[in-house]
TIMARTOR-391475 format. One record per residue: residue number from 1; x, y, z of N, C-alpha, C in turn; residue in one letter. Coordinates in nm, 2 decimals. Last residue first. Layout:
REM TIMARTOR-391475
{NUM {X Y Z} {X Y Z} {X Y Z} A}
...
REM end
This chain:
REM TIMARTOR-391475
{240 {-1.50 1.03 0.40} {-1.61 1.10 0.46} {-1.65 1.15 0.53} X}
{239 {-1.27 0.85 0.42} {-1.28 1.00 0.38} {-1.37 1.07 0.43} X}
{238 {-1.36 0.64 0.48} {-1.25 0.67 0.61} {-1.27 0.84 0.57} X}
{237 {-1.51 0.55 0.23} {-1.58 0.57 0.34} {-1.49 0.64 0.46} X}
{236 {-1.29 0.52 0.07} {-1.39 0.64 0.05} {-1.46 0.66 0.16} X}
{235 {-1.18 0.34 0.17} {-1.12 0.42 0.17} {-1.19 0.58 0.15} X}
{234 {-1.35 0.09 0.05} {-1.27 0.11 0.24} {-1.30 0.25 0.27} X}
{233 {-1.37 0.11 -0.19} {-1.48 0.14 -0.12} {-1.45 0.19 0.02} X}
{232 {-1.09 0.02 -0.26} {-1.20 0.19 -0.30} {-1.31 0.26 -0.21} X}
{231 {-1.11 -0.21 -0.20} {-1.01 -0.09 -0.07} {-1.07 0.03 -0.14} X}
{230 {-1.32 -0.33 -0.36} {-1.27 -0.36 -0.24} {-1.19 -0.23 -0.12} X}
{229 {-1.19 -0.23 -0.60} {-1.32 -0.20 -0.55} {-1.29 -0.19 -0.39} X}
{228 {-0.92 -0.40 -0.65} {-0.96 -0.23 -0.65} {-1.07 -0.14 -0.55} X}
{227 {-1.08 -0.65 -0.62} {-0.94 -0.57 -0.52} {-0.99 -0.45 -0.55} X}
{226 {-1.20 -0.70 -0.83} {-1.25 -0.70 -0.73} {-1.16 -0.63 -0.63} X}
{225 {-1.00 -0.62 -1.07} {-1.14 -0.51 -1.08} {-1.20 -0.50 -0.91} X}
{224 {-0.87 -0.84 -1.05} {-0.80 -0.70 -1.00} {-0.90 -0.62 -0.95} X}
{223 {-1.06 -0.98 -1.22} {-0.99 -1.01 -1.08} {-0.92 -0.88 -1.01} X}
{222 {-1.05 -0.84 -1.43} {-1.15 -0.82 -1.40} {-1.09 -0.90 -1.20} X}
{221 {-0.75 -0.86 -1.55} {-0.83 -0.72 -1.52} {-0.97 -0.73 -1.40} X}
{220 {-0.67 -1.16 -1.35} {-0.65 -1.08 -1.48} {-0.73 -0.95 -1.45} X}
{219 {-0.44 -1.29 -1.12} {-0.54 -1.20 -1.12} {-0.56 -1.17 -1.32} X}
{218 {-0.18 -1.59 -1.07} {-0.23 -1.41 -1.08} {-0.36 -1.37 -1.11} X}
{217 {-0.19 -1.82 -1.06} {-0.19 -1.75 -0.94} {-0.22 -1.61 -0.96} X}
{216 {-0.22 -1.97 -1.29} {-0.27 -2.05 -1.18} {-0.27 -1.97 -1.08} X}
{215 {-0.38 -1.69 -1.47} {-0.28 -1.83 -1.48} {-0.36 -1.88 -1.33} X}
{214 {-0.55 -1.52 -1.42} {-0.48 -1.53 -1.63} {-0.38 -1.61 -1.62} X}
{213 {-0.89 -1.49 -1.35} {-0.76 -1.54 -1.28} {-0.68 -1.55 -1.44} X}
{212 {-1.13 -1.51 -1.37} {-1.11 -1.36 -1.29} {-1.01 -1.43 -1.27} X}
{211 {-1.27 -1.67 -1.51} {-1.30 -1.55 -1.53} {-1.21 -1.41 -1.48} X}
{210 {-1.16 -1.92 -1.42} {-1.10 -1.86 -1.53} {-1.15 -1.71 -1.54} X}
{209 {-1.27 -1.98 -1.17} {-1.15 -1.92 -1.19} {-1.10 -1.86 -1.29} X}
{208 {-1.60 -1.86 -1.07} {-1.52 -1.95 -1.15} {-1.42 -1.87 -1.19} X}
{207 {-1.64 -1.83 -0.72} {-1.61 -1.76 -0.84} {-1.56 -1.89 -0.92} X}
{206 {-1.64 -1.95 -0.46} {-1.75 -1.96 -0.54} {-1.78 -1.85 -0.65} X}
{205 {-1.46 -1.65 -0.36} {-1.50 -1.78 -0.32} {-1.64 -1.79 -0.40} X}
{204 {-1.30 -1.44 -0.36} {-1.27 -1.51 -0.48} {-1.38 -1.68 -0.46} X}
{203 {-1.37 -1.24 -0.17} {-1.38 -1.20 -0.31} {-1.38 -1.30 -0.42} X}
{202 {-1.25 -1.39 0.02} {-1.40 -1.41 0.03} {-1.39 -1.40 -0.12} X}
{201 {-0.96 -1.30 0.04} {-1.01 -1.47 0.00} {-1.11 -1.49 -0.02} X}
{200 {-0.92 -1.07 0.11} {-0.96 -1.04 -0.05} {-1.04 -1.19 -0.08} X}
{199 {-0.93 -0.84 0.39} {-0.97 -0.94 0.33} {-0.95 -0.93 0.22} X}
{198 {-0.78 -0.55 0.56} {-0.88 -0.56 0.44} {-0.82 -0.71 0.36} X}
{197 {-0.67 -0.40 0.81} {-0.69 -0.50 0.75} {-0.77 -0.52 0.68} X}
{196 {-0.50 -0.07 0.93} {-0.64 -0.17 0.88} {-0.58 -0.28 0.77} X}
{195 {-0.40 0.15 1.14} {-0.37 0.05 1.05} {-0.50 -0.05 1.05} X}
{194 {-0.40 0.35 1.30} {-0.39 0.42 1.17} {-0.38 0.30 1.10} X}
{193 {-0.16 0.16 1.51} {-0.25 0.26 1.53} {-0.29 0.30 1.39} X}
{192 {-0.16 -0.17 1.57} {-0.10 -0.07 1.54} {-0.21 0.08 1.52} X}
{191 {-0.26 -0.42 1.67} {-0.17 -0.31 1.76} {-0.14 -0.21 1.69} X}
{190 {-0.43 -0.46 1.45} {-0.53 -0.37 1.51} {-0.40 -0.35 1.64} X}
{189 {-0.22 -0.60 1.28} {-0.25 -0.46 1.26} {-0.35 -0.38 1.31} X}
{188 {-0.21 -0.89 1.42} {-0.05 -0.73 1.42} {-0.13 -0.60 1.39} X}
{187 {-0.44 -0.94 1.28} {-0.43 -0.93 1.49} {-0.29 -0.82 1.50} X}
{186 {-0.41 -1.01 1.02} {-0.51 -0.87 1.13} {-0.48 -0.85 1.25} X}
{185 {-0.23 -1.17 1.10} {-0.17 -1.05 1.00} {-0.27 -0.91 1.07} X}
{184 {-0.36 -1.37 1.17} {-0.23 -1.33 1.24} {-0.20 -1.21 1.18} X}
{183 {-0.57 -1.42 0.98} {-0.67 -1.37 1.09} {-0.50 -1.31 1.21} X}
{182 {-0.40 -1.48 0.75} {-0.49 -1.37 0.74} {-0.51 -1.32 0.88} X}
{181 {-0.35 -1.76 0.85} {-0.21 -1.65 0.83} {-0.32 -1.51 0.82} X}
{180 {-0.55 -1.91 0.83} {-0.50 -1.87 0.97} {-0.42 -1.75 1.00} X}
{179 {-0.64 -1.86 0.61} {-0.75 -1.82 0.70} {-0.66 -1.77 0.81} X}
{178 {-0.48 -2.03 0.48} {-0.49 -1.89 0.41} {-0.55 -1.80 0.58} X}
{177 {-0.54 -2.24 0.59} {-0.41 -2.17 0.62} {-0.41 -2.05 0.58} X}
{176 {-0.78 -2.29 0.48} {-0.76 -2.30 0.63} {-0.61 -2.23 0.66} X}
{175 {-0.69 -2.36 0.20} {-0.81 -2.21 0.27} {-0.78 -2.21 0.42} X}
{174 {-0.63 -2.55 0.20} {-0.54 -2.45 0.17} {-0.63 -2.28 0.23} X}
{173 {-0.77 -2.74 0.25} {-0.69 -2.73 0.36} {-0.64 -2.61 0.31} X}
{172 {-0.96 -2.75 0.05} {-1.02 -2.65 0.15} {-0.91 -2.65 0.23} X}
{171 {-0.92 -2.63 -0.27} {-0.82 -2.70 -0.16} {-0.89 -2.61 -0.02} X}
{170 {-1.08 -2.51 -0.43} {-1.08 -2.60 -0.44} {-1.06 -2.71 -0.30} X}
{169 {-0.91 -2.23 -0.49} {-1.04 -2.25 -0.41} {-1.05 -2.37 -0.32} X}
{168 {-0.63 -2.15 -0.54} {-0.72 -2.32 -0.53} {-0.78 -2.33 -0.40} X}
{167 {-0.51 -1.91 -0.40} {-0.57 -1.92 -0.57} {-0.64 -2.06 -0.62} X}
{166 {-0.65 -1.77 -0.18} {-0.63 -1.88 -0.22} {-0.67 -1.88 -0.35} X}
{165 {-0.52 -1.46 -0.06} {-0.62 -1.50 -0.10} {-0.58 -1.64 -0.16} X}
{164 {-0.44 -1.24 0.21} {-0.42 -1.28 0.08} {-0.57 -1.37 0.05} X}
{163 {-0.50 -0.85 0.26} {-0.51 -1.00 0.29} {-0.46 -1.11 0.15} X}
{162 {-0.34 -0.53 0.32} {-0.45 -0.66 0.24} {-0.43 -0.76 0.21} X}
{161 {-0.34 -0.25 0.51} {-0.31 -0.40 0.46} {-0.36 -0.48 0.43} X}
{160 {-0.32 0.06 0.47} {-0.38 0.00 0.47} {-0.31 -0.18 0.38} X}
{159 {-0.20 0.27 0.70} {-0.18 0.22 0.64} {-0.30 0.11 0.60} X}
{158 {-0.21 0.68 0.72} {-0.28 0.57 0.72} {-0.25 0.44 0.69} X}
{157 {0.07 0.84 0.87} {-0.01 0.76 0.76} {-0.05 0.72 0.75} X}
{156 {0.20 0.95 1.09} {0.08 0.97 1.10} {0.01 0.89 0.95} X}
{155 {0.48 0.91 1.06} {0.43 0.87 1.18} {0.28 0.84 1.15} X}
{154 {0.71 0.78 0.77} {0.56 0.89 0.82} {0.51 0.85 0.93} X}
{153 {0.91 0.61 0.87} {0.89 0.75 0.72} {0.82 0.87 0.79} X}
{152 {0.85 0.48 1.05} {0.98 0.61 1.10} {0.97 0.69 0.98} X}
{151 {0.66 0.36 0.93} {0.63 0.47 1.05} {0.70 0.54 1.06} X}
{150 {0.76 0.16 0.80} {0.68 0.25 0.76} {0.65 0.38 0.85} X}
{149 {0.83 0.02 1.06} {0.95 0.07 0.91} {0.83 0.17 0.86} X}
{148 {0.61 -0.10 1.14} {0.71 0.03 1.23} {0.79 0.12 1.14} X}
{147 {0.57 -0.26 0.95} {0.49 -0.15 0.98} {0.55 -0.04 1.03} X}
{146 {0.77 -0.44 0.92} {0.74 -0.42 0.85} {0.69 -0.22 0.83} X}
{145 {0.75 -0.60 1.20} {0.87 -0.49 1.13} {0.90 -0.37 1.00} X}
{144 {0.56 -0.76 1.16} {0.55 -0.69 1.26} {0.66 -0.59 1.22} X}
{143 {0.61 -0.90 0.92} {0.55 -0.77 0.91} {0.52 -0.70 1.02} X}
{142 {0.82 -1.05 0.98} {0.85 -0.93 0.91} {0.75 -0.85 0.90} X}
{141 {0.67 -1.18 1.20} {0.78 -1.16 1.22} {0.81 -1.05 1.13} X}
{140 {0.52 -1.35 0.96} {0.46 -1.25 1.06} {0.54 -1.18 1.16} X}
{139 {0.71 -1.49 0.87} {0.61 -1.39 0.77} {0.54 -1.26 0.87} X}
{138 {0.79 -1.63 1.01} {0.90 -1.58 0.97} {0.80 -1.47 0.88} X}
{137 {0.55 -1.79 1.09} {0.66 -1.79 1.20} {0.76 -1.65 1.16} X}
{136 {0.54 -1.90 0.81} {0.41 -1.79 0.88} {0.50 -1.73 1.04} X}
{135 {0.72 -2.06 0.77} {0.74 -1.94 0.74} {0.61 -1.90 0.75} X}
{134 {0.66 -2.26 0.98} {0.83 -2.20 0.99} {0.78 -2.10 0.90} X}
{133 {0.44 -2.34 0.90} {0.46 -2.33 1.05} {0.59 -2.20 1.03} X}
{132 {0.51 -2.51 0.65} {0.40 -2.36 0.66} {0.42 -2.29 0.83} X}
{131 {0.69 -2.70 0.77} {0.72 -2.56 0.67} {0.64 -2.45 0.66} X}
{130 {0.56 -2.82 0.94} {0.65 -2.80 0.93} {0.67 -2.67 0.86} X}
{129 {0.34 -2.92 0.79} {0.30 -2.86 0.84} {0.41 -2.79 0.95} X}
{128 {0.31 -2.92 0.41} {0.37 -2.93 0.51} {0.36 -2.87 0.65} X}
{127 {0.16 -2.96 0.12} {0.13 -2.95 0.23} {0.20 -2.94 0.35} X}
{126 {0.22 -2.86 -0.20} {0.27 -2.93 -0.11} {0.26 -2.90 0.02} X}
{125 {0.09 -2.65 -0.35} {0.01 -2.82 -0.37} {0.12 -2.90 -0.26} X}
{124 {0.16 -2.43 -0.40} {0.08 -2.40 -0.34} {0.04 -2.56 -0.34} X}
{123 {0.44 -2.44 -0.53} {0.29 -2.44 -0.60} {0.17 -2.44 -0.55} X}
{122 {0.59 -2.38 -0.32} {0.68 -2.33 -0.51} {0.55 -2.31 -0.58} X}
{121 {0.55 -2.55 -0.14} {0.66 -2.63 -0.20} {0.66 -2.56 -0.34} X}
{120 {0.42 -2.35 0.06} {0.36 -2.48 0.00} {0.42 -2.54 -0.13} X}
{119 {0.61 -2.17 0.14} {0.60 -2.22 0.24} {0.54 -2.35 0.18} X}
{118 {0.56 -2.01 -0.11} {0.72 -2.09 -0.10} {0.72 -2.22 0.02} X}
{117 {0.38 -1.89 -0.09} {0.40 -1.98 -0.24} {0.52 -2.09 -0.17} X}
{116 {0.36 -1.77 0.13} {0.24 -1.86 0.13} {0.33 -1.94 0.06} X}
{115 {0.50 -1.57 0.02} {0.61 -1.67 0.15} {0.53 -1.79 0.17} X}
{114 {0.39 -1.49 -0.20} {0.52 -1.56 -0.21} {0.55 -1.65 -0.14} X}
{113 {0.20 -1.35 -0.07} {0.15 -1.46 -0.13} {0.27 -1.53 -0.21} X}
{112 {0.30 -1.11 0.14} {0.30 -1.23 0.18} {0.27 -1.34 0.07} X}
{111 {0.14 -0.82 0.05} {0.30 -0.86 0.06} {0.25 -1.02 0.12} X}
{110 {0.02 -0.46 0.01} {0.00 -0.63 0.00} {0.11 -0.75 -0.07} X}
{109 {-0.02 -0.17 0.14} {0.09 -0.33 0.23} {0.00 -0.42 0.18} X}
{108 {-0.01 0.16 0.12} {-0.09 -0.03 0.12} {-0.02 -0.10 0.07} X}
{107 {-0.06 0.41 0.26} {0.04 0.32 0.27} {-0.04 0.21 0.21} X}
{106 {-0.18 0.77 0.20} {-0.20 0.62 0.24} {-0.09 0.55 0.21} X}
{105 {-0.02 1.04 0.19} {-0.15 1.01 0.24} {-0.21 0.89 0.30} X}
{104 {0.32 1.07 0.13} {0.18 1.02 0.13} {0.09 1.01 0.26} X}
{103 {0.53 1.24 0.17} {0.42 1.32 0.11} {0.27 1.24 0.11} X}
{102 {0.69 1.07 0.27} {0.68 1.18 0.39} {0.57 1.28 0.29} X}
{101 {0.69 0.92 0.09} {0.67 0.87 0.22} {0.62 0.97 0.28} X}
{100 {0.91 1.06 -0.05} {0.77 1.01 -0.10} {0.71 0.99 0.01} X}
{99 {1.17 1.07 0.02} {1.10 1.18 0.04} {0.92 1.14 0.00} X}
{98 {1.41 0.84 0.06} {1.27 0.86 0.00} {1.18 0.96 0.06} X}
{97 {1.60 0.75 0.21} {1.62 0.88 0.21} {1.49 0.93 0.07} X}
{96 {1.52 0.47 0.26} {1.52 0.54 0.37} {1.52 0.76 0.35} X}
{95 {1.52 0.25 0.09} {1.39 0.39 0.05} {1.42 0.46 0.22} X}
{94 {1.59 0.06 0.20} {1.66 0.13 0.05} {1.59 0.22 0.07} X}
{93 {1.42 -0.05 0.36} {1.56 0.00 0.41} {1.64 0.08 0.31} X}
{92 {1.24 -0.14 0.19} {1.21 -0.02 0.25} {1.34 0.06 0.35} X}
{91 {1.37 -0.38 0.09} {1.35 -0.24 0.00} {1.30 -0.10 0.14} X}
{90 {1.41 -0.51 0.34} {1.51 -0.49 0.22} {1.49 -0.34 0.16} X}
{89 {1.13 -0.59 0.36} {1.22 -0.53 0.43} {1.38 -0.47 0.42} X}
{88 {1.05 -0.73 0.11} {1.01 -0.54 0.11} {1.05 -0.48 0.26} X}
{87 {1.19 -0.98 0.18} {1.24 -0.89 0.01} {1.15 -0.73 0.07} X}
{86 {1.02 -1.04 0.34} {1.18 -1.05 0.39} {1.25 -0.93 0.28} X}
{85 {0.78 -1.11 0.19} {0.80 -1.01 0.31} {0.94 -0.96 0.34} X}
{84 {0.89 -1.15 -0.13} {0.84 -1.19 0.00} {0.88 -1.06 0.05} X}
{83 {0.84 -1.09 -0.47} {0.92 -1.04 -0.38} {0.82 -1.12 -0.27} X}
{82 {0.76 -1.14 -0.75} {0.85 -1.23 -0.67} {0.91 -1.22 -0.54} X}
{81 {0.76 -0.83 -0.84} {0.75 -0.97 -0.88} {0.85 -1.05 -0.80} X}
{80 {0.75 -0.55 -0.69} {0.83 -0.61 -0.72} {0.78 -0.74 -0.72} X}
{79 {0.57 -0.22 -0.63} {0.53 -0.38 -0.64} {0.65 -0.41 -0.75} X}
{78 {0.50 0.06 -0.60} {0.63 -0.02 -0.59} {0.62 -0.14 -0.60} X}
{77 {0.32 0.34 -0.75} {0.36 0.14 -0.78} {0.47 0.07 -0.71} X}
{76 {0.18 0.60 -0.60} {0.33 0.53 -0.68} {0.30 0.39 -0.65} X}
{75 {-0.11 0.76 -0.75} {-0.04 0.63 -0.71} {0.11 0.58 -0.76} X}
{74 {-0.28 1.04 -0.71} {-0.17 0.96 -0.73} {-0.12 0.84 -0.68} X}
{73 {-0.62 1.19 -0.70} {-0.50 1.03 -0.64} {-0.39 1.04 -0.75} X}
{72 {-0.78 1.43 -0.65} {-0.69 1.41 -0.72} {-0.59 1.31 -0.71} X}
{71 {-1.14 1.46 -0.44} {-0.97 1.46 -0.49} {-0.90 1.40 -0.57} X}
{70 {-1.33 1.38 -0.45} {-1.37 1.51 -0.47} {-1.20 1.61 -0.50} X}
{69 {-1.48 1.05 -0.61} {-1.43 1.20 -0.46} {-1.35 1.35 -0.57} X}
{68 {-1.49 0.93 -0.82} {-1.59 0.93 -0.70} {-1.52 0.99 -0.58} X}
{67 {-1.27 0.91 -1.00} {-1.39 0.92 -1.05} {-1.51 0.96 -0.94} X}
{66 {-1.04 0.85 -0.81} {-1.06 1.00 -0.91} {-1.15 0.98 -0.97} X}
{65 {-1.10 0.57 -0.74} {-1.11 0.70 -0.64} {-1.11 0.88 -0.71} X}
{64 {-1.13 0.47 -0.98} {-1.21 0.46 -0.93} {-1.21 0.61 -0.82} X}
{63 {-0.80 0.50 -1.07} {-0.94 0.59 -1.13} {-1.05 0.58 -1.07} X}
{62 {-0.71 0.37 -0.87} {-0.68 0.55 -0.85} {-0.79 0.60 -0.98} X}
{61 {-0.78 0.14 -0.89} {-0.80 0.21 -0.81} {-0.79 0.30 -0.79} X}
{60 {-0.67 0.05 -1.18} {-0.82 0.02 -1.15} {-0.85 0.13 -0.99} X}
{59 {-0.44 0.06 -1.11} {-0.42 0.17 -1.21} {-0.61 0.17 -1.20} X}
{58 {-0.40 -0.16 -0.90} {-0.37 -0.01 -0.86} {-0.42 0.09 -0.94} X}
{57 {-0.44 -0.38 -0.95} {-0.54 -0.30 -0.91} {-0.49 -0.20 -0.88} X}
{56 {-0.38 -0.37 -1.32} {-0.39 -0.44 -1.24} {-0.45 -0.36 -1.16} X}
{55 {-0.29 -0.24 -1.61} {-0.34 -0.13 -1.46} {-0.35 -0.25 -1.34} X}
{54 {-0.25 -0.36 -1.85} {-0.12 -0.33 -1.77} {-0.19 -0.25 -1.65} X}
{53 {-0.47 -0.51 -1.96} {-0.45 -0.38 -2.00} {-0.34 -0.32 -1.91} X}
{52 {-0.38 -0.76 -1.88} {-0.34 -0.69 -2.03} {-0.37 -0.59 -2.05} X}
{51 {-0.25 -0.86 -1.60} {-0.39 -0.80 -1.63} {-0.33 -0.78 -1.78} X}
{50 {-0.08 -1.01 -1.54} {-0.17 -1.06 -1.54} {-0.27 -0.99 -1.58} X}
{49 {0.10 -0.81 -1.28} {0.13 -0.90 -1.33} {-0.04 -0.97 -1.37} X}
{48 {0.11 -0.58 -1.09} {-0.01 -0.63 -1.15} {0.01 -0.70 -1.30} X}
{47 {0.23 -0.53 -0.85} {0.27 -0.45 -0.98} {0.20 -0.50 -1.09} X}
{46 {0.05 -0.67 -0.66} {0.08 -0.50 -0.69} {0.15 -0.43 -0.81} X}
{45 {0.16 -0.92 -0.76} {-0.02 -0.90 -0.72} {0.00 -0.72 -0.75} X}
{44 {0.43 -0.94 -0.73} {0.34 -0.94 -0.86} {0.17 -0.92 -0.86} X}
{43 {0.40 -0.76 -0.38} {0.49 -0.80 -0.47} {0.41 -0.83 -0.65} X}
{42 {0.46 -0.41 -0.26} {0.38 -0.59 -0.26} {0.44 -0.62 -0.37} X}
{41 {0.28 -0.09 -0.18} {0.41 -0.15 -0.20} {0.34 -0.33 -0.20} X}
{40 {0.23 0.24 -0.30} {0.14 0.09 -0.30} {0.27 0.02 -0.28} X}
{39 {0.14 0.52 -0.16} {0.23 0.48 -0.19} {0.14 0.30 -0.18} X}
{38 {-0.06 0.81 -0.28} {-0.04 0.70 -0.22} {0.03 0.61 -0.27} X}
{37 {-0.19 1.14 -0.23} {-0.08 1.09 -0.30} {-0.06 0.96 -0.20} X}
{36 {-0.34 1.38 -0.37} {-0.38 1.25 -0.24} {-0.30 1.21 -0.28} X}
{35 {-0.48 1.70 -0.37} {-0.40 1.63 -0.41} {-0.38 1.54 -0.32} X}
{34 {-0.60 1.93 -0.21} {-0.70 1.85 -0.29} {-0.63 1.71 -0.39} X}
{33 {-0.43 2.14 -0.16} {-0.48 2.06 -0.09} {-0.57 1.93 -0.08} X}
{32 {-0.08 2.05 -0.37} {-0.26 2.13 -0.30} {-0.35 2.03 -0.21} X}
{31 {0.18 2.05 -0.11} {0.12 1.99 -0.24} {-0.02 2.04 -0.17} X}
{30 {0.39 2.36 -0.11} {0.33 2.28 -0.06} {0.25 2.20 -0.16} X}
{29 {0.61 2.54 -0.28} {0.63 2.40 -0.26} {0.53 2.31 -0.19} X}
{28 {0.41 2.76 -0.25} {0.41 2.68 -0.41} {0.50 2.53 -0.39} X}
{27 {0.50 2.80 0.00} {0.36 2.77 -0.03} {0.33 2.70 -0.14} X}
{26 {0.74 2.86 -0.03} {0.71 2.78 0.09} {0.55 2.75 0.04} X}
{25 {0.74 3.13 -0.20} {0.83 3.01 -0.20} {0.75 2.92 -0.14} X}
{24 {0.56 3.31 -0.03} {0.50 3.27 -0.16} {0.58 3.12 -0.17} X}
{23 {0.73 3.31 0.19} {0.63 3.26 0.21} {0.56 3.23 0.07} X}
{22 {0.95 3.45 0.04} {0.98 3.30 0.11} {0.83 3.25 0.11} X}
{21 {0.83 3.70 -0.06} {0.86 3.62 -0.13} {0.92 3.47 -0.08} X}
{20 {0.77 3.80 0.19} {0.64 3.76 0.19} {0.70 3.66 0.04} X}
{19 {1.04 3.85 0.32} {0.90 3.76 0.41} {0.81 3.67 0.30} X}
{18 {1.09 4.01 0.15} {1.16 3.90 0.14} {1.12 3.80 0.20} X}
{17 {0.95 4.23 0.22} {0.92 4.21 0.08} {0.98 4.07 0.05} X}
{16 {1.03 4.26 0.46} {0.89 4.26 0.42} {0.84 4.17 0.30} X}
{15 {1.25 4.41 0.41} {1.23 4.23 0.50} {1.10 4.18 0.47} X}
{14 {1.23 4.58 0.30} {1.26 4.57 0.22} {1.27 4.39 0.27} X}
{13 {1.07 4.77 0.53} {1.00 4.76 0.34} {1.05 4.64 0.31} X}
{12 {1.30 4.79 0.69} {1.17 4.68 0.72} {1.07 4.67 0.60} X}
{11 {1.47 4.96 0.56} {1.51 4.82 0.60} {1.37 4.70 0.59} X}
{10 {1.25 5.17 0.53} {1.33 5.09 0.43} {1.40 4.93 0.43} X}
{9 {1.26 5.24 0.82} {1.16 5.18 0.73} {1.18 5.13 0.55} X}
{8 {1.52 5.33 0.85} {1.43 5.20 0.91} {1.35 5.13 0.82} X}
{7 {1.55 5.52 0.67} {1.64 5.43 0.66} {1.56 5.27 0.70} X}
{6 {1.34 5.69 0.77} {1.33 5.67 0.65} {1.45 5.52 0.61} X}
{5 {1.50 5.72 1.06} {1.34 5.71 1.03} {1.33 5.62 0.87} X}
{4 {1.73 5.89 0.93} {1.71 5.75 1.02} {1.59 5.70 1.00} X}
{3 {1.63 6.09 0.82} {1.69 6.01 0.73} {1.70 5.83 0.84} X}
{2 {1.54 6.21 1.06} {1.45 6.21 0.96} {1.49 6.11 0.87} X}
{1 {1.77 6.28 1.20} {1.67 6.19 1.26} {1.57 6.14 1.15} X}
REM end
């Protein structure tokens, strides 16, 4: 009876010991707690085409937020040049077995100033009201799709979407469409839950271009500088 006794408790020593080595396991794989990890997706605006010190607004954003909180940002880059809305439904269909997704913290969705580019004949200088019609029609359409796709990654992620912006101030009709497609982009993302809209066209209004622009459409460091800020700020305050 004695050797039984001693047998048991040996067994149970020895589950004990294999308990508590899984749960060590299981724990060293979790990310610390103080680690923020955010996925950026969009097209030459996000992979930050234009800036020369190569950070555009993302590499300007994750130091900002690691300089003023109290956590540790990572930022993955997915921004592809040239890409439309239709192009980051594509990609996010590729990124189905993307484990990233399922580690991030924040989502930010700045996508559309292609389908803008394309809908105004390539240069933003051909007016059509046909054409802008048809792909704001087809722009808002993917990003209602857009989101959900994000969702089946991560249910609970915050996403944060950012507005576009007129690179010819100048052209007040161009502003008015900027306006229109912005204020349809916000209206998708207050159906969504965990989802926010964040403006940039103001940032750029009654600025002189050259300062803060390193062609006719991209951003240079200090243009970026505004963006960064901008969702820095958002995002620190959601933290609080």
């Amino acid at each position: 009876m004695r050797k039984l006794i001693i047998i048991i408790l040996t067994v149970f020593a020895i589950a004990g010991i294999g308990y508590g080595l899984y749960a060590y396991q299981f724990d060293a794989d979790l990310k610390p707690a103080n680690e923020k990890s955010i996925i950026a997706l969009g097209d030459s605006l996000t992979y930050g085409i234009g800036d020369k010190t190569e950070q555009g607004y993302i590499g300007q954003l994750q130091k900002k937020l690691n300089q003023q909180s109290d956590y540790s940002f990572t930022i993955r880059n997915f921004g592809i040049p040239g890409q439309e809305s239709s192009d980051l439904l594509k990609q996010l269909d590729s990124m189905k077995v993307n484990e990233t997704f399922n580690e991030a913290d924040w989502v930010i969705v700045y996508i559309g100033t292609n389908d803008l580019r394309v809908a105004t004949g390539g240069n933003f200088q051909t007016i059509s009201k046909k054409a802008i019609a048809q792909k704001k029609e087809q722009y808002t359409k993917n990003m209602e799709e857009i989101l959900p796709a994000i969702r089946g990654f991560n249910s609970s992620v915050p996403i944060i979407v950012v507005g576009l912006y007129n690179p010819f101030q100048q052209s007040e009709r161009l502003n008015e469409i900027v306006s229109d497609w912005d204020d349809s982009i916000q209206e998708i993302t207050e159906h969504h839950e965990d989802t926010y809209f964040i403006p940039t066209n103001d940032l750029f209004t009654d600025k002189n271009k050259e300062d803060y622009f390193s062609d006719a459409l991209h951003l240079n460091h200090k243009g970026y500088k505004l963006i960064a800020d901008r969702i820095g700020n958002y995002m620190e305050e959601e933290m609080q």
